[in-house]
FIVOZA-166932 format. One line per field, with one value per residue (C-alpha): residue number from 1; x, y, z; residue in three letters. Coordinates in pm, whole numbers. Layout:
<recs>
seq	(NUM,...)
x	(X,...)
y	(Y,...)
z	(Z,...)
type	(ALA,...)
</recs>
This chain:
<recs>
seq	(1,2,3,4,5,6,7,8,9,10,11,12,13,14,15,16,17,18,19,20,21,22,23,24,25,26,27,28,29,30,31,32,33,34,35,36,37,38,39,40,41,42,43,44,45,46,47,48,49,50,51,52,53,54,55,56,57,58,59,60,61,62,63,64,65,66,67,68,69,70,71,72,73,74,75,76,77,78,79,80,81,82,83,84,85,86,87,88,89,90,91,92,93,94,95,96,97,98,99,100,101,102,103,104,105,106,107,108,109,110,111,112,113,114,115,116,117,118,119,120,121,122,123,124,125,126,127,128,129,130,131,132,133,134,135,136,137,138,139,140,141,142,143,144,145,146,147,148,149,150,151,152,153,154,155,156,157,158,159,160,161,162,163,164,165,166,167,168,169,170,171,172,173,174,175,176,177,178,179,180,181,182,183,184,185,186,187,188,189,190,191,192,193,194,195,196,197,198,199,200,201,202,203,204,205,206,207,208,209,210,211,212,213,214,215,216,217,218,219,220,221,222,223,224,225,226,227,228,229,230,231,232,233,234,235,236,237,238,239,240,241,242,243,244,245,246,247,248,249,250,251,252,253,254,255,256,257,258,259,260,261,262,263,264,265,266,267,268,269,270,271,272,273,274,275,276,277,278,279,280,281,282,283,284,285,286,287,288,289,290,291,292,293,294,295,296,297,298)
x	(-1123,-1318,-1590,-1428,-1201,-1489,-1533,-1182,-1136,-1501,-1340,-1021,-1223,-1406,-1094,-905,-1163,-1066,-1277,-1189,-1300,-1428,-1405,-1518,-1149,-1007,-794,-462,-607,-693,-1033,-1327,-1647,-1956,-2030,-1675,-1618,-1275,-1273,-1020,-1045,-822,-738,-454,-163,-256,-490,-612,-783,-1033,-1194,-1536,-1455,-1128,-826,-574,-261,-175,15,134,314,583,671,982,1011,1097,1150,847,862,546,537,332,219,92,-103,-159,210,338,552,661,796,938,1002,1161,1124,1305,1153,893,1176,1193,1597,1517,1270,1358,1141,1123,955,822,1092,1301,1501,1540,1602,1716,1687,1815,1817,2041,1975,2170,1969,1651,1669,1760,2151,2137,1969,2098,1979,2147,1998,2105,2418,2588,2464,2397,2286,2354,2188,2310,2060,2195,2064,2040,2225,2031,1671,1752,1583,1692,1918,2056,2050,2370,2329,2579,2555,2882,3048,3017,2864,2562,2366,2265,1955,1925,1578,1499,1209,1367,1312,1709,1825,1541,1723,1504,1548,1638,1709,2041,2051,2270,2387,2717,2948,3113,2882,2917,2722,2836,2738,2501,2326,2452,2545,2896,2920,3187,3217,3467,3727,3438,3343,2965,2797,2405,2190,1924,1673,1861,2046,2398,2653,2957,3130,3568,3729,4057,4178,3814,3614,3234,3040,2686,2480,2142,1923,1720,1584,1679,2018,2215,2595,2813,3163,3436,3783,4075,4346,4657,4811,4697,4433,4148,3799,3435,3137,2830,2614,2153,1850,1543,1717,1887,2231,2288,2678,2952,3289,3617,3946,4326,4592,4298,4308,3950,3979,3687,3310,2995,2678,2327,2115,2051,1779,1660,1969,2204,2547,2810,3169,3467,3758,4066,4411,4631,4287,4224,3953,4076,3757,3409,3241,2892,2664,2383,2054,2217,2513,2721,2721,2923,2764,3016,3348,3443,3827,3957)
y	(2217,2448,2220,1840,1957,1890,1570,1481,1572,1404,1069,1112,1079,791,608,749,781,975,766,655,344,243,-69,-223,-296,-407,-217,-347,-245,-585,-580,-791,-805,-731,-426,-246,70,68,134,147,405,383,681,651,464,567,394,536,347,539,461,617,869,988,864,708,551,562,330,515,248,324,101,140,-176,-510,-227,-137,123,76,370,340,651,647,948,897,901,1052,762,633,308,332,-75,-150,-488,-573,-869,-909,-967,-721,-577,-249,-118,220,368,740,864,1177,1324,1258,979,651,292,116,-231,-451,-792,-989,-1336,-1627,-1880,-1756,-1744,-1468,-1504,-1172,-821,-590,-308,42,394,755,729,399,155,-154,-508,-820,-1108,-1432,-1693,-2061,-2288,-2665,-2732,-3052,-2902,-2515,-2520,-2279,-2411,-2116,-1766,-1531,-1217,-912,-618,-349,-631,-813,-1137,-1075,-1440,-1702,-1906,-2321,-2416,-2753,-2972,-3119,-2996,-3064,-2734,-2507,-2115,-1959,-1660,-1779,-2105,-2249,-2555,-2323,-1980,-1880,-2029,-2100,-2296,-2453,-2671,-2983,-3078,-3355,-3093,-3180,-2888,-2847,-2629,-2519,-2346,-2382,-2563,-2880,-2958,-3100,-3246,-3254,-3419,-3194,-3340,-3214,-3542,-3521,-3732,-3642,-3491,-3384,-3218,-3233,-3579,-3796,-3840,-3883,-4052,-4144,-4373,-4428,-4690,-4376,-4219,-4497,-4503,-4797,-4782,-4470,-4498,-4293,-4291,-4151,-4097,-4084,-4378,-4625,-4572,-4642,-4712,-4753,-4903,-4931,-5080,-4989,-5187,-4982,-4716,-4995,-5026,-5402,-5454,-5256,-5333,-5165,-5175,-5057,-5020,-5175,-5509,-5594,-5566,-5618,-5708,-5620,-5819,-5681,-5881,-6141,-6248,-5985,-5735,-5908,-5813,-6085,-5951,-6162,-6030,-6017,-6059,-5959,-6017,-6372,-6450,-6504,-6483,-6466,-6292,-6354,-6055,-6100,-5848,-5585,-5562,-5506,-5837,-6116,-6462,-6653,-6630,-6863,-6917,-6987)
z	(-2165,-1894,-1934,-1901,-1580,-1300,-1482,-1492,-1112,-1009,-1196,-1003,-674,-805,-833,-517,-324,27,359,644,841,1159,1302,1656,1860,2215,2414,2200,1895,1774,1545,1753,1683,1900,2105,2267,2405,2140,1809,1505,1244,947,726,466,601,925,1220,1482,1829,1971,2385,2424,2116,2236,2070,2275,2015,1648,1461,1092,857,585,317,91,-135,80,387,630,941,1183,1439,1766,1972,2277,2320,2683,2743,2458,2420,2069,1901,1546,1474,1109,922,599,425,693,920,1233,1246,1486,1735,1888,2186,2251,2609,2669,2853,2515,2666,2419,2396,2054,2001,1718,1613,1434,1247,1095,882,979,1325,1579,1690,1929,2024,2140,2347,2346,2547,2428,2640,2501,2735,2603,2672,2476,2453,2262,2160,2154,1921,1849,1538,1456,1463,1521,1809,2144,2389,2599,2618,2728,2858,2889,2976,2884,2744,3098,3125,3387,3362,3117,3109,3044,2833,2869,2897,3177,3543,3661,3427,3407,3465,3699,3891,4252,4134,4223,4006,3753,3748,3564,3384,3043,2753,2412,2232,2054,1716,1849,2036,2401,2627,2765,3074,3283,3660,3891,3719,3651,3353,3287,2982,2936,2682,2550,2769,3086,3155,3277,3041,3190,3471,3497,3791,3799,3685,3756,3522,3577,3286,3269,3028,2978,2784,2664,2961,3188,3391,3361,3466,3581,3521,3787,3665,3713,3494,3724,3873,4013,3727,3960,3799,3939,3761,3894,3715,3746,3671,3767,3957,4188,4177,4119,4005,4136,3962,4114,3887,3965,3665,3412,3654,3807,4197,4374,4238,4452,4284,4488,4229,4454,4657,4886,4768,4996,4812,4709,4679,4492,4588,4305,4308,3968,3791,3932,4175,4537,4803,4754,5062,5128,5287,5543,5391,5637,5357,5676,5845,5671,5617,5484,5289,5002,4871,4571)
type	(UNK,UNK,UNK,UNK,UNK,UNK,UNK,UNK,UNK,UNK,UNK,UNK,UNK,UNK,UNK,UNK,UNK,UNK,UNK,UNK,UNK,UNK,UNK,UNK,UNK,UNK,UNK,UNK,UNK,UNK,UNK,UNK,UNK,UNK,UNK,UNK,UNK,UNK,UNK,UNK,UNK,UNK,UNK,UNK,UNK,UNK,UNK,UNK,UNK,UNK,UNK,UNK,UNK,UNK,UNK,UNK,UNK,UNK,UNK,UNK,UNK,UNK,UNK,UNK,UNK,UNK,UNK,UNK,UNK,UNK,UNK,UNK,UNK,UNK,UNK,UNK,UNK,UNK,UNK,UNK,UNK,UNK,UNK,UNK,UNK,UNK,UNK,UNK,UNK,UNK,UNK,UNK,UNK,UNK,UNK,UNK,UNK,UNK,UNK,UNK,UNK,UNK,UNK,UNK,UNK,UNK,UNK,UNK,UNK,UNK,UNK,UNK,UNK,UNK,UNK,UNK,UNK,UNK,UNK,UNK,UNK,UNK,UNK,UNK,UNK,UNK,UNK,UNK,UNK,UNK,UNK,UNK,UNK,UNK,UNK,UNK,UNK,UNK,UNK,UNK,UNK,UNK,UNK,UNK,UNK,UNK,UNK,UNK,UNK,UNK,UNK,UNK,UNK,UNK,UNK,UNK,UNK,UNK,UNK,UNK,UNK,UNK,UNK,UNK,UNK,UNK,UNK,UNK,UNK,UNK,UNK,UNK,UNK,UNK,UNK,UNK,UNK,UNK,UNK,UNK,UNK,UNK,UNK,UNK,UNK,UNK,UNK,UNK,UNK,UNK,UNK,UNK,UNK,UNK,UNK,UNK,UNK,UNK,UNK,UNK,UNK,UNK,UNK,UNK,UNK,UNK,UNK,UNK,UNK,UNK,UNK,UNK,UNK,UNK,UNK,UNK,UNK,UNK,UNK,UNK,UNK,UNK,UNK,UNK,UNK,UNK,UNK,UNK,UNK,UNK,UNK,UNK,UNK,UNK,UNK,UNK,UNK,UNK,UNK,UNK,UNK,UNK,UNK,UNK,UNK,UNK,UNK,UNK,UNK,UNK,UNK,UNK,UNK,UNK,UNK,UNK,UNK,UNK,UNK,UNK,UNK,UNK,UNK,UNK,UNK,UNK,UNK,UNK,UNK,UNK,UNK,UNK,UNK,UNK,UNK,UNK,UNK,UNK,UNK,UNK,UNK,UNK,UNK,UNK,UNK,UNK,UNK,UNK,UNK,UNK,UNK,UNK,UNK,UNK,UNK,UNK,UNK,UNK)
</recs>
């Protein structure tokens, strides 16, 4: 048996061999190739980077089944981040600083996708945010933000310029928001209540008892409605054709009261005039739309 050990243990080493392994890296640690002043050496479950032979971070990872725990050091710093995944899936990052102070960070999904993270130091504050999705493609609509259980802000991502969230931008700041099962936005400030398609196009407006509706013939504008649901029931429609308003219908308790046509020649508007829902004048408009031409009875 004296004999086979140094064969047995010179096997072993064969098998496991112990090496490590440079490799030519940028300044993030990402493997290039060509000539770089970085490099990466690996040695067990450990890599290094090095910049002109002096090592500046280590990442070490830990794997326990579906669980992995990637720690970054910063040796310049002395700053540390410990960031867990479970089933590839990243559910914590904590960051330690030199001075021993610490941030934790977690993240929690539903269906795949992240629903919040949430942000907490070594003494208990924290910051939530909420991610708002689409629930027709998944895709995100808004983000809420608090911060000790306050709301602080919330941001609006569309493709359209009218809602973009921006910081000094006025267009929309804070409010309440839900999403409807069509994927239109509902948002509410002041007591007035909008809608939004997900392209950033308002739908519909309330404040108080008027309502504000708005359709489109898919991006293009073609009537917007103002009603009001108190007596005398008044309604507006106002009718587009290439951005132009072109028919403007006025009603009172569901009777038709007045009807401005601009489709004419020139845009010179044509009002009939109504009377318990029967025509009674027809008033004809010089191009000015101030002067009248002519007026026609019935």
């Amino acid at each position: 048996m004296k004999r086979t050990l140094p064969v047995i243990l010179f096997s072993a080493l064969l098998l496991f061999p112990v090496f490590s392994e440079r490799m030519p890296a940028n300044m993030l640690g990402q493997i290039i190739s060509g000539e770089t002043e970085y490099f990466i050496e690996t040695e067990g479950n450990t890599k290094t980077l090095y910049h002109d032979d002096v090592p500046v971070r280590t990442w070490t990872e830990d794997v326990s089944g579906n669980d992995r725990t990637v720690t970054e050091t910063d040796l310049e710093t002395q700053t540390s981040i410990v960031s867990t995944y479970s089933n590839s899936v990243l559910v914590s990052r904590d960051t330690v600083n030199a001075d021993a102070s610490s941030v934790k960070t977690t993240y929690l999904y539903t269906e795949g996708s992240l629903l919040c993270t949430t942000v907490t130091d070594e003494e208990d504050n924290s910051s939530v945010e909420y991610y708002l999705r689409n629930p027709s493609d998944g895709s995100l609509i808004a983000v809420r933000r608090f911060e000790n259980t306050e709301l602080v802000g919330q941001s609006y991502l569309y493709a359209a310029e009218s809602l973009y969230r921006n910081p000094g931008s006025s267009v929309i700041t804070e409010g309440v928001f839900s999403v409807t099962e069509d994927g239109n936005i509902t948002y509410e400030r002041n007591g007035v209540s909008y809608t939004y398609r997900r392209d950033g196009k308002i739908l519909l407006e309330k404040e108080g008892n008027i309502t504000t509706e708005y359709l489109y013939d898919n991006d293009d504008l073609i009537s917007i409605t103002v009603s009001s649901d108190e007596p005398p029931y008044e309604k507006t429609v106002t009718e587009y054709e290439e951005g132009n308003a072109v028919l403007i219908t006025n009603f009172r308790n569901n009777q038709m009261v007045e009807l401005s046509d601009y489709s004419g020649e020139n845009g010179a508007m044509v009002k009939t005039v109504y009377s318990s829902g029967a025509p009674v004048a027809r008033i004809y408009y010089m191009e000015d739309n101030k002067r009248v031409q002519r007026v026609e009875y019935y």
